[in-house]
C-alpha positions in Angstrom: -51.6 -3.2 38.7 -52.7 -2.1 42.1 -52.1 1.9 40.6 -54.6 4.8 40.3 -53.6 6.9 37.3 -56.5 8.6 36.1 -55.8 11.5 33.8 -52.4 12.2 34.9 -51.0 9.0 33.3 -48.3 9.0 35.8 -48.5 8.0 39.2 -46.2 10.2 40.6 -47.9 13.1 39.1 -51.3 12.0 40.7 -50.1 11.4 43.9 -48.3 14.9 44.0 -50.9 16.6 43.0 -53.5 14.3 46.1 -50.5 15.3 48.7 -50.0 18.7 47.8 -54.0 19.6 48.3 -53.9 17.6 51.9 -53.8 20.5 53.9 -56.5 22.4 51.9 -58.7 19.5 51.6 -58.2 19.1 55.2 -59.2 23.0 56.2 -62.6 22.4 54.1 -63.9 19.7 56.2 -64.1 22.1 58.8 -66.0 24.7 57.0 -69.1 25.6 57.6 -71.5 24.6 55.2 -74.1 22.6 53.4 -72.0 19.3 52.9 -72.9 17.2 55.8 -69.6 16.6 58.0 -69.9 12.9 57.5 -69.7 12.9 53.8 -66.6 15.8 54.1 -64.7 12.8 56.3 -65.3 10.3 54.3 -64.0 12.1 51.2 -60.8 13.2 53.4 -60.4 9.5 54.2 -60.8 8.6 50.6 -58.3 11.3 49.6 -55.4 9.6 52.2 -56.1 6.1 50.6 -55.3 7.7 47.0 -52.3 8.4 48.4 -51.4 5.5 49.8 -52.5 3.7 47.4 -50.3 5.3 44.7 -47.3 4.0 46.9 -45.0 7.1 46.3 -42.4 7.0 48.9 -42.5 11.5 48.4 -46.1 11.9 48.7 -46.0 9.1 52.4 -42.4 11.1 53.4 -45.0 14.4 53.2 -47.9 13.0 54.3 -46.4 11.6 57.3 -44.6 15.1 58.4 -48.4 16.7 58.0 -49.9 14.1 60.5 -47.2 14.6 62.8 -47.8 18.5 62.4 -51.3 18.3 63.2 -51.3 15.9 65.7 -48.6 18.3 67.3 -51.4 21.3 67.4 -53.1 19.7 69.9 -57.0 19.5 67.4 -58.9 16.1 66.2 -56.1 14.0 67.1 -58.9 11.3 67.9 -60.4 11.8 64.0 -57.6 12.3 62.5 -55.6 8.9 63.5 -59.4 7.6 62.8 -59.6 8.7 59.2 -55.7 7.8 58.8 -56.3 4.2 60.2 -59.4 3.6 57.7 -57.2 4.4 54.7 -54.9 2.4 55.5 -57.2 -0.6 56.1 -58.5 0.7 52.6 -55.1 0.0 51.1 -53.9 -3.6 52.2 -57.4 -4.4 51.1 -56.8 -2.9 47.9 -53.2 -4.8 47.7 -54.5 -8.3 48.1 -57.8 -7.5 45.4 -57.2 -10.0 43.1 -55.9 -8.4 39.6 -55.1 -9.4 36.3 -51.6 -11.4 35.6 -50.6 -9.1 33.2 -50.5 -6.2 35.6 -47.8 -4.1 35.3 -45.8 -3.5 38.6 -44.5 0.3 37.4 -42.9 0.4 40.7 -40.6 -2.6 39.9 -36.8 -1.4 40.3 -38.1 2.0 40.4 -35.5 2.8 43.3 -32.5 1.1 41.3 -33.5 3.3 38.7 -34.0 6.4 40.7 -30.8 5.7 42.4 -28.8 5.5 39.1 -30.6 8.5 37.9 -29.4 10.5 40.8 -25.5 9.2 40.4 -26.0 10.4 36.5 -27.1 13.8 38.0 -24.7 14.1 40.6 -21.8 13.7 38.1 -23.5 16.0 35.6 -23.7 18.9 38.6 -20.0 18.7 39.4 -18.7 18.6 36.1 -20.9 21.3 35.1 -20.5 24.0 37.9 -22.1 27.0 36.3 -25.1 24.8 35.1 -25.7 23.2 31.6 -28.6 24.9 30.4 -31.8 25.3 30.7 -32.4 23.5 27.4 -34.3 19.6 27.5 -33.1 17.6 30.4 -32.3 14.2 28.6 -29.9 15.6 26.2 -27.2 16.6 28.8 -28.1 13.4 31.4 -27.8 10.3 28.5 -23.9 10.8 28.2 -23.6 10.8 32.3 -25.7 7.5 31.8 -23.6 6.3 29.4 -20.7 6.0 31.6 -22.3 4.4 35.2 -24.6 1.1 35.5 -28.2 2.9 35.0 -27.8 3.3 31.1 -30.3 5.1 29.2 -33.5 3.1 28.2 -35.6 3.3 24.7 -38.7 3.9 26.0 -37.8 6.0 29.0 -36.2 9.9 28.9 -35.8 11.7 32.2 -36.8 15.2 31.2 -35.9 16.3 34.8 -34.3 14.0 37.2 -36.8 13.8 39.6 -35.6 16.3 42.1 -36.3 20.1 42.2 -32.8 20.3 43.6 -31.2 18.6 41.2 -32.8 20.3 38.5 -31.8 23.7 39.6 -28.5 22.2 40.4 -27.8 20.9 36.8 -29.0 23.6 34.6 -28.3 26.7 36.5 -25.5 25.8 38.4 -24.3 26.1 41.8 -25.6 29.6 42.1 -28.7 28.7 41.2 -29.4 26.1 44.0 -27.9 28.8 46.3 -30.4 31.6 45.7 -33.3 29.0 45.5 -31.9 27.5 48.5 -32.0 31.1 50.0 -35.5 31.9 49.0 -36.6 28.6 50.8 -35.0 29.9 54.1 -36.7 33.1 53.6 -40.2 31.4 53.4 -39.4 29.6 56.4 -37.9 31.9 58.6 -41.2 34.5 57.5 -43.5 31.0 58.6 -42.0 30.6 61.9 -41.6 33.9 63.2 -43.7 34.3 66.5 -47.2 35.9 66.0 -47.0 39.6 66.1 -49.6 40.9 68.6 -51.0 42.8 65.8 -51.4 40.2 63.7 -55.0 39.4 63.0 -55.8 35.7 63.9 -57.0 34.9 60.2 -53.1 36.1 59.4 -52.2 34.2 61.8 -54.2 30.8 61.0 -53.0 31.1 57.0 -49.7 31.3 58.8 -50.3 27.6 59.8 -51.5 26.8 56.6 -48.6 27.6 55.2 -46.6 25.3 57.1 -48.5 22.6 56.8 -48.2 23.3 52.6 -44.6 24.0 53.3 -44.1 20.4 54.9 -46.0 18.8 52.1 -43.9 20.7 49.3 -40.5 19.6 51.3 -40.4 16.0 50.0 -41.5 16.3 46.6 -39.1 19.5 45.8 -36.5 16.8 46.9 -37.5 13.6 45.3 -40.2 14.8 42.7 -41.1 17.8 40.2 -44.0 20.4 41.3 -42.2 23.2 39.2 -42.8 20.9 36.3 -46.5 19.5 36.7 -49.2 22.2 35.1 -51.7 20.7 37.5 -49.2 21.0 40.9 -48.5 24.3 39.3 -51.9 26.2 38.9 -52.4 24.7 42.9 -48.8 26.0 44.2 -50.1 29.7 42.4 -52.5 29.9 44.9 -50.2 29.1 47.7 -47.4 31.6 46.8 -50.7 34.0 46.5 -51.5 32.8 50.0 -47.6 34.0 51.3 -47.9 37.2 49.7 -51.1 38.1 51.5 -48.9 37.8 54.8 -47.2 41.3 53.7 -48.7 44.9 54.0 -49.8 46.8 51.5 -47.5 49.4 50.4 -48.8 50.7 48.0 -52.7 50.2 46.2 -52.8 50.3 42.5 -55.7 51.3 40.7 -57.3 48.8 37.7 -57.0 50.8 34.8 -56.4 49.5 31.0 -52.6 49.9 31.5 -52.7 47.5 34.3 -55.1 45.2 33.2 -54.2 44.9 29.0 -50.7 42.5 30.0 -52.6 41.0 32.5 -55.3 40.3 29.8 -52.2 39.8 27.2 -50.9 36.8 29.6 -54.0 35.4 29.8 -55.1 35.6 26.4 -51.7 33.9 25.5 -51.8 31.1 27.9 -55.5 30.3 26.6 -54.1 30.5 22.8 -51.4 27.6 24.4 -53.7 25.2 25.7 -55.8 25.2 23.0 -53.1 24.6 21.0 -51.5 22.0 23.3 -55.0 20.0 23.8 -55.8 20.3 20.2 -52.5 18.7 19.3 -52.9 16.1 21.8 -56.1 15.4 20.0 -55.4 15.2 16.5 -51.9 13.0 17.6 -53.3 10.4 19.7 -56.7 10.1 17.4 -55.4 10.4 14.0 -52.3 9.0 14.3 -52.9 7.2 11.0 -53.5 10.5 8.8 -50.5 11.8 8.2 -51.8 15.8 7.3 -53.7 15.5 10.8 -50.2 14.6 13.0 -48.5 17.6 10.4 -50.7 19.7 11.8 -50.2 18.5 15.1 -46.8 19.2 14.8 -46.9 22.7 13.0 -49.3 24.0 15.9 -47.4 22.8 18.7 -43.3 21.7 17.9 -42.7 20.7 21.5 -45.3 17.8 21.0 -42.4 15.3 20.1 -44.9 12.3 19.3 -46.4 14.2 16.9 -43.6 15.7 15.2 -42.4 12.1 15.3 -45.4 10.4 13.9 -45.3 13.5 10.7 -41.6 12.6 9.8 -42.6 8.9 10.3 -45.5 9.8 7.6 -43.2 11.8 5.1 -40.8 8.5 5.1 -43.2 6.0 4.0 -44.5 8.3 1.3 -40.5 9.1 0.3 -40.5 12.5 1.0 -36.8 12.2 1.9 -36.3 16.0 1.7 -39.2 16.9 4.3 -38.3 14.3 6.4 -34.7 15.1 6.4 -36.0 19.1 7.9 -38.1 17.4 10.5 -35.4 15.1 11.8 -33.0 18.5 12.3 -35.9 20.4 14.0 -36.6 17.5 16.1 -33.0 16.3 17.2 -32.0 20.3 17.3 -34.3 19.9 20.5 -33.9 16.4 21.6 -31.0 14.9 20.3 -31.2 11.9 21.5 -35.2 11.5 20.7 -35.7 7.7 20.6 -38.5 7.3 17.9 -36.2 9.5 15.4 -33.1 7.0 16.1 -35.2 4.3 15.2 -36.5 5.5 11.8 -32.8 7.2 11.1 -31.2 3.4 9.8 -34.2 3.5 7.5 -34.3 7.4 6.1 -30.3 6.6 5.7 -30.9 3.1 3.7 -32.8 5.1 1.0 -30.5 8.7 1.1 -26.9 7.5 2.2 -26.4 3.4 1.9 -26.4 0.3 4.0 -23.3 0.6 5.7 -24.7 4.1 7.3 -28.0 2.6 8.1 -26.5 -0.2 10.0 -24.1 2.6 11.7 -27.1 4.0 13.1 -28.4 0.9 14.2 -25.5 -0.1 16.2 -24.9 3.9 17.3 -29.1 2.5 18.9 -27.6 -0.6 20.4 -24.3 1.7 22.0 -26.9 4.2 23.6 -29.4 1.4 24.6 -27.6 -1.7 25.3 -31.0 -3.6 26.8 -32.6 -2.1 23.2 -35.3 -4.5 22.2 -36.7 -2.4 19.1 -34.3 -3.9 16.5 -34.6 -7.5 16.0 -31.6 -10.5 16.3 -31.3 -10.5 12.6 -31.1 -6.6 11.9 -28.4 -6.6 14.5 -26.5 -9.9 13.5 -26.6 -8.3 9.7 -25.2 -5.2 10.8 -22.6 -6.8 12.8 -19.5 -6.4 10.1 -20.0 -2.6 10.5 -18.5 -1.3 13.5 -20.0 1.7 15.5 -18.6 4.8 14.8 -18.8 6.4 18.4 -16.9 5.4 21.1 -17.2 6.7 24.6 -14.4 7.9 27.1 -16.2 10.6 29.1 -19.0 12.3 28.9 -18.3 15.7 27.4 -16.2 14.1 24.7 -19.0 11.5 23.7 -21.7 13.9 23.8 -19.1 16.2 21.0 -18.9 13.5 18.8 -22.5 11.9 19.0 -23.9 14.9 17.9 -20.7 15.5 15.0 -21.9 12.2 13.6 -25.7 13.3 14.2 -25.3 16.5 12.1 -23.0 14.5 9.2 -26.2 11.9 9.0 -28.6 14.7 8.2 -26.5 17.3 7.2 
């Protein structure tokens, strides 16, 4: 498909992750050590043609303000437009590889889509100057989609809209975009002050680290989501470590058991999570069929919505009406507009409520998903004599009555 995804399973993800480490990747190849400085080049080279190669328009914006950056300090201009040049020649080789015909292009109409995305969340910030929560991302944005030409898709849920900015914008509100706004001009007024002549020169060199990390961060706080990658995360720790080393010490604190047991408490948690998070994963993806092995995917880790979708999916087909009816509140108390639950919803109705609800539900799937390919030309054409019970005028008054008619469903 002429895409690298490896374990991220998102190519934006990977190539944020690749552009982020540039600079650090970068510093290594001038360290002194056993790796022979040939095979630390061609690595580095390597590294630029992943993320190249995973063609997102963020990671080349950043990587093209760190060349210029180096280049601009005067060092291994020659190597570096060398090592640039070769991944690049590494690329348009890659493009024209032959490939299979049923490749997936996932960058098809990705900017139509981004574009629409951002209109959605541009309406969604001004309506909603004092934020709209904090709470999952989709539920306030499909409503906003409802009523421009990006409508919301089946198999695709924005749960951030692909901007730092935005996301700030949206769920904290105009004040919060303005203090996070004002933190980033404090990091970059404490970057480009002038060298103090006490400053020690390895201050001073993690100084113009910084920047570099700074100008790689830049584009994908505006058109991506670092905040919301674990992996960019544990990475962008390290750098905000990095900042804080640039002020004195005040004041040394001694490593006693008071200090160190909520240290020890965070950590201990934050193991307990990804356990739980991996073992869920696990016990989802591989024994999807068996339906006590997605339950307890679901118990250990709600927030895993495939599995708490495959258990209520489970509970229908053995009747458990009652059971399924609880997971369908959990689940669309969090995501209320959850795709995989809208689509078992006509049937858990056609064997509680009756037919005309059922095919409500269906057509309340076609309103939110016009392009919706899930139910077939002859589930729609039967449900055609029941009209939809929702109706949309603007935003805040659909999203009121969607979920009135959710709660009444599964009340």
């Amino acid at each position: 498909s002429g895409f690298l995804l490896g374990s991220f399973g998102n190519v934006n993800m990977m190539a944020e992750f690749l552009i982020l480490t540039v600079p650090f990747v970068f510093c290594w190849t001038e360290f002194s050590d056993k790796v022979p400085r040939f095979v630390k080049l061609t690595l580095f080279s390597l590294w630029l043609f992943f993320i190249v190669y995973c063609r997102s328009r963020s990671a080349w914006i950043g990587l093209a303000l760190w060349l210029i950056w180096e280049l601009a300090q005067g060092k291994r201009r020659k190597e570096l437009v060398a090592l640039f040049l070769v991944s690049v020649a590494l690329y348009f080789a890659a493009m024209n590889a032959p490939y299979k015909e049923d490749s997936i292009d996932f960058k098809k109409d990705s900017i139509t889509e981004r574009i629409n995305l951002y209109k959605s969340t541009m309406q969604l910030m001004l309506e909603n100057p004092l934020g709209a929560g904090i709470s999952h991302f989709d539920s306030f944005l499909v409503p906003y989609q409802l009523g421009t030409e990006g409508k919301p898709n089946e198999y695709l849920h924005y749960d951030q809209p692909h901007s730092e900015f935005f996301r700030w914008t949206a769920q904290l509100g105009w004040l919060g975009i303005l203090l996070s706004l004002g933190f980033m001009v404090f990091v970059g007024w404490i970057l480009l002050a002038k060298k103090n002549v006490s400053e020690a020169l390895e201050v001073f060199k993690d100084r113009k680290f910084l920047i570099a990390s700074m100008l790689v961060l830049g584009p994908q706080m505006l058109f991506q989501f670092p905040y919301h990658n674990p992996t960019s995360l544990m990475y962008l720790a390290f750098i905000f470590a990095l900042f804080l080393s640039l002020f004195p010490v005040v004041k040394s604190i001694p490593l006693t058991w008071r200090t160190r047991l909520p240290i020890a408490v965070v950590a201990f948690v934050g193991v307990l999570n990804g356990i739980a998070f991996v073992t869920s994963i696990y016990y989802e993806s591989v024994k999807s069929e068996e339906p006590e092995a997605v339950a307890f995917a679901c118990d250990i880790y709600p927030i895993n919505q495939n599995a708490c979708f495959l258990k209520t999916y489970h509970l229908l087909k053995a009747a458990n009406y009652r059971e399924a009816r609880f997971e369908m509140q959990r689940t669309f108390d969090n995501f209320i507009y959850h795709r995989g639950m809208l689509r078992i919803l006509p049937t858990y109705l056609k064997y509680t409520t009756s037919d005309q609800a059922s095919c409500e539900s269906v057509n309340v799937y076609k309103f939110l998903f016009p392009a919706q390919k899930f139910f077939d030309a002859e589930v729609i054409k039967s449900c055609s004599p029941f009209a939809t019970p929702l109706k949309f005028q603007n935003p805040k008054q659909f999203a009121n009555d969607y979920r009135y008619w959710l709660n009444r469903q599964i009340k």
